[in-house]
C-alpha positions as CSV (number, residue, x, y, z in Angstrom):
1,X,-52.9,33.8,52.8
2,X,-54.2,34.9,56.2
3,X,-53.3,32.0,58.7
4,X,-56.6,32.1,60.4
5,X,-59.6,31.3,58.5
6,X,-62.4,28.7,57.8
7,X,-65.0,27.4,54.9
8,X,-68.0,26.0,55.2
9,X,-70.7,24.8,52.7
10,X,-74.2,25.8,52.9
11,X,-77.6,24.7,50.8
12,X,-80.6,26.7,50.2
13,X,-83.5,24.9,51.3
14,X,-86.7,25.8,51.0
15,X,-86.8,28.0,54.0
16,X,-84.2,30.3,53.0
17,X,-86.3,31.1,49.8
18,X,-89.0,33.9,49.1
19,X,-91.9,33.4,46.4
20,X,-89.7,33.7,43.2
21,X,-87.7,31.2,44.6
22,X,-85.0,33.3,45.7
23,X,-83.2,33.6,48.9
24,X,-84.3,36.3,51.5
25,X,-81.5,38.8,52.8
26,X,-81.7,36.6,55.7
27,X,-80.5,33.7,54.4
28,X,-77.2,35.3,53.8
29,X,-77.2,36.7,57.5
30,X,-77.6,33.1,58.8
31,X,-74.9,31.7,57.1
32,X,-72.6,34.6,58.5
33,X,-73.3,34.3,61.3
34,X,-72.9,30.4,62.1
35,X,-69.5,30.0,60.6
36,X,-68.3,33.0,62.2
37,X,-70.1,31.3,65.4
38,X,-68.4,27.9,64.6
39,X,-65.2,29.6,64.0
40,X,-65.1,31.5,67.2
41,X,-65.3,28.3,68.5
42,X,-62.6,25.9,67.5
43,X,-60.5,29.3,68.6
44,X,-61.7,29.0,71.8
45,X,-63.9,31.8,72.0
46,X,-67.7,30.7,71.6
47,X,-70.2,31.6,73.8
48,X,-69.8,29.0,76.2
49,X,-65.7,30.0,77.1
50,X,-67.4,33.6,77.7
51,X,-70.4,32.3,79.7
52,X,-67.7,31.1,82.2
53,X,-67.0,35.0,82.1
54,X,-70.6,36.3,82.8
55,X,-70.8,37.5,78.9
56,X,-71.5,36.4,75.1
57,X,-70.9,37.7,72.0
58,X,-73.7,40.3,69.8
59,X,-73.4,40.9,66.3
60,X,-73.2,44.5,66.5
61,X,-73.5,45.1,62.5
62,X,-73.1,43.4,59.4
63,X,-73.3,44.3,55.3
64,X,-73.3,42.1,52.8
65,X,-72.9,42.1,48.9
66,X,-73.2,39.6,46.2
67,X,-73.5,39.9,43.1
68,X,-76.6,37.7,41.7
69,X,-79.4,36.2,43.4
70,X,-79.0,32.8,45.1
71,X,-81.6,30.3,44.1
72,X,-83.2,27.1,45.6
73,X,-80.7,24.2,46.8
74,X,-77.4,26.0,45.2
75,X,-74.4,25.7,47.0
76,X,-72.7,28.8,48.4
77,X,-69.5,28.4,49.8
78,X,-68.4,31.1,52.5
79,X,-65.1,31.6,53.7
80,X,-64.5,34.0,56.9
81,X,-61.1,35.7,58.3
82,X,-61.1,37.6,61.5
83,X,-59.0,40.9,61.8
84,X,-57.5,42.1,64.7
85,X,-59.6,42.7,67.6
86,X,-59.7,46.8,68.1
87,X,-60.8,48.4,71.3
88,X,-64.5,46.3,72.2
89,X,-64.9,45.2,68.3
90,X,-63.7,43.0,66.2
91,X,-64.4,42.9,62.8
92,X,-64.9,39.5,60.6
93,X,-64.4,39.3,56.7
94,X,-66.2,37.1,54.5
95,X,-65.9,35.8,50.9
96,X,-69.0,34.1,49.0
97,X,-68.4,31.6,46.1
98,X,-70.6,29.4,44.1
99,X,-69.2,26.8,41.7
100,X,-67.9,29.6,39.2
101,X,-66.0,31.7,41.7
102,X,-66.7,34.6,44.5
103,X,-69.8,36.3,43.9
104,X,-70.1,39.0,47.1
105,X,-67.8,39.8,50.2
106,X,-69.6,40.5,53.7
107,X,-67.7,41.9,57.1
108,X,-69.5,41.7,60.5
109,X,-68.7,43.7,63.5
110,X,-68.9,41.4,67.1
111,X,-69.0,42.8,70.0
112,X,-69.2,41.2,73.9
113,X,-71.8,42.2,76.4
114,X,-72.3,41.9,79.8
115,X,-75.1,39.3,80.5
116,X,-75.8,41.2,83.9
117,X,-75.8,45.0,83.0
118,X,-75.8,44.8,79.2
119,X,-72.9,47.0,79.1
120,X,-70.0,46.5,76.5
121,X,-66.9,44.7,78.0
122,X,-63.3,44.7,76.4
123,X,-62.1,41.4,75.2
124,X,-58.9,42.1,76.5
125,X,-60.4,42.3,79.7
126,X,-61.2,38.9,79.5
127,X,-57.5,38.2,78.3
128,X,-58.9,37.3,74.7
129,X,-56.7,39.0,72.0
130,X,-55.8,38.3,68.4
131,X,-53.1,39.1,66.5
132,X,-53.4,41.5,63.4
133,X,-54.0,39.4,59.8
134,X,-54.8,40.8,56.1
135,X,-57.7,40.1,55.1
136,X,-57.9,41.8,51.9
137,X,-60.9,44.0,53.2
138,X,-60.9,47.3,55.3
139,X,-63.7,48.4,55.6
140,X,-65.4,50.0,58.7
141,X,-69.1,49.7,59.4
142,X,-71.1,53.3,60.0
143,X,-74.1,54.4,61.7
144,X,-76.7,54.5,58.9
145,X,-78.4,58.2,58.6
146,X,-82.0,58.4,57.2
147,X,-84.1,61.3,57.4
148,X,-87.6,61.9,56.6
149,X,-88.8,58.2,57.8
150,X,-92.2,57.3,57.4
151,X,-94.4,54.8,59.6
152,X,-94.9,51.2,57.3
153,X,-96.3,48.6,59.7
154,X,-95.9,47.8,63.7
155,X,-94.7,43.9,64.5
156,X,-94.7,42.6,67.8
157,X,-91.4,40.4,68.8
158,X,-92.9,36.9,69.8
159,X,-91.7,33.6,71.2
160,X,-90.4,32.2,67.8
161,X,-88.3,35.2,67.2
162,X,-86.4,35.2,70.0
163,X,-83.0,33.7,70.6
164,X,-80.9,31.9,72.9
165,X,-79.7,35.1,75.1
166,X,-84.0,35.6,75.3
167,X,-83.8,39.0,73.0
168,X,-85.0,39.3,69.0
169,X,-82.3,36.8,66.9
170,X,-80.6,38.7,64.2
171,X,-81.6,36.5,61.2
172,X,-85.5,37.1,62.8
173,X,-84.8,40.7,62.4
174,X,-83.3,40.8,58.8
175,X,-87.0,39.0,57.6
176,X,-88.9,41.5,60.0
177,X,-86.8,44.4,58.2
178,X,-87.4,42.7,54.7
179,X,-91.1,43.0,54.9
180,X,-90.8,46.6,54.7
181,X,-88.5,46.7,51.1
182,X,-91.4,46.0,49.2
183,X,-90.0,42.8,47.3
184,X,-94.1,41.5,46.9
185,X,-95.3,43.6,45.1
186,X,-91.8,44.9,42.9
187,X,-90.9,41.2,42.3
188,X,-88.4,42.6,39.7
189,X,-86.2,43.7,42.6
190,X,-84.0,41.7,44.7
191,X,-81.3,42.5,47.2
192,X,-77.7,42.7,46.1
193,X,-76.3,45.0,48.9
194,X,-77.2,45.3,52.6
195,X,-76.2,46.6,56.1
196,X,-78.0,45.9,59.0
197,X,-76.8,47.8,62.5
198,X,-78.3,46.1,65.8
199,X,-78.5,49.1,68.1
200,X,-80.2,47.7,71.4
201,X,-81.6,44.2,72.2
202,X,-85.4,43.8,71.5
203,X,-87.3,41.5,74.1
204,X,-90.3,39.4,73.3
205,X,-93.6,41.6,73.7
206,X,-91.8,44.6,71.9
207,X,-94.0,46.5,69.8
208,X,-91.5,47.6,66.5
209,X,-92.6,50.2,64.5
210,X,-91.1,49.7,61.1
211,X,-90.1,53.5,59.1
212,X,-88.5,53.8,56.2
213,X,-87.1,56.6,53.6
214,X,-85.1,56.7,50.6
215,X,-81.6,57.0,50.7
216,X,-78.7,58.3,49.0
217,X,-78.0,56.5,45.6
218,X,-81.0,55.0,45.1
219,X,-80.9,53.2,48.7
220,X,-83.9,52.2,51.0
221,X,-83.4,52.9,54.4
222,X,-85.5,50.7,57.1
223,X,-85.7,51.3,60.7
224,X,-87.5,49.4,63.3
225,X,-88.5,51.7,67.1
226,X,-89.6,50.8,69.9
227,X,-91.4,53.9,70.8
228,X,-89.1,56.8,69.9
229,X,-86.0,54.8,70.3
230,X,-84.2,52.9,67.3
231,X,-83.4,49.4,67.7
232,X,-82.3,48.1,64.3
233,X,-81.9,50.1,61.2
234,X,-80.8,48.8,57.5
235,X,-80.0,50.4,54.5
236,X,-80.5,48.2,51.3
237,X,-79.6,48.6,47.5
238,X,-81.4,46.5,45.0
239,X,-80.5,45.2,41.7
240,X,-83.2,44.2,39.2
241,X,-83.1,40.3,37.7
């Protein structure tokens, strides 16, 4: 067993839930992300311990699978284990349970940033290392490569979508990304795999321009610009219920 880990339990309420009564993608992403947060923490690495440095931590990218949908108020129980930290990244494993057993894996990919210039800075650096663990996982996270991407729908980041370090918060930008997969009106559908790569920040008063294209193996490929730059791009496989 890896010697650094941690559980947490999580409920689905009624705001992680779409209109069958089945979580969003989102859901998922939030619960990633706050016990790799809380984690980070209690190793004396949150954001606070690197504000003292003039940085913070960005999920950088993320994928997720699961085998069935999650319904309203189950319990999921994630567990996460941190790998080594490599160059500026370090990657973060994830296991996902219910009362039967695991049902998906996720890994994320965190980076830190400068909070003046916005440039990547080594942990290192900052004399923050970790020792290499298994984790039963190896897998690396890839750009996501779409062509042929056609215009959906434009959104416009606003005040409720933005986040603590003032730029678009990544569970905000899974929903934005969802609304372009097309669950309303293929209610058959629902999300068993998906990778989400944050490429820049998005302030609020961004226009996004949401594109998408099919994908290899039956994927859907979603990518959100800001003009003709890419910001945040997904690429989603769906299972039917």
């Amino acid at each position: 067993m890896p010697e650094c880990q941690m559980t947490k339990e999580y409920v689905l309420d009624i705001g992680h839930i779409d209109g069958r009564g089945i979580a969003r993608p989102s859901a998922i992403v939030e619960f990633m992300q706050d016990i790799a947060t809380c984690h980070a923490e209690t190793m004396g690495l949150s954001g606070e311990a690197l504000a003292e440095n003039n940085a913070f931590w960005v999920l950088s990218r993320l994928k997720y699978q699961i085998e069935r949908p999650l319904y309203s108020y189950e319990k999921v129980r994630l567990t996460t284990i941190p790998r080594e930290i490599r160059g500026a990244s370090w990657y973060r494993d994830f296991i996902i349970k219910d009362e039967t057993g695991v049902i998906g894996h996720a890994v994320t990919v965190w980076a830190i940033v400068n909070l003046e210039t916005r440039r990547l800075v080594r942990p290192k650096s900052l004399g923050l290392d970790f020792k290499k663990q298994e984790t039963g996982q190896t897998e690396m996270l890839k750009a996501i490569h779409a062509e042929g991407l056609q215009p959906c729908f434009d959104r416009v980041v606003r005040y409720s979508d933005i986040d603590i370090n003032r730029h678009l918060n990544n569970v905000k930008a899974v929903d934005i990304l969802s609304d372009a997969f097309g669950l309303e009106t293929q209610e058959k559908r629902w999300v068993s795999q998906l990778q989400v790569n944050y490429i820049a920040e998005n302030t609020c008063g961004t226009t996004l321009n949401l594109r998408r294209a099919q994908g290899e193996d039956g994927s859907l490929c979603v990518s959100a610009f800001d003009g003709d730059t890419e910001k945040v791009q997904a690429e989603v496989i769906f299972s039917t219920l």
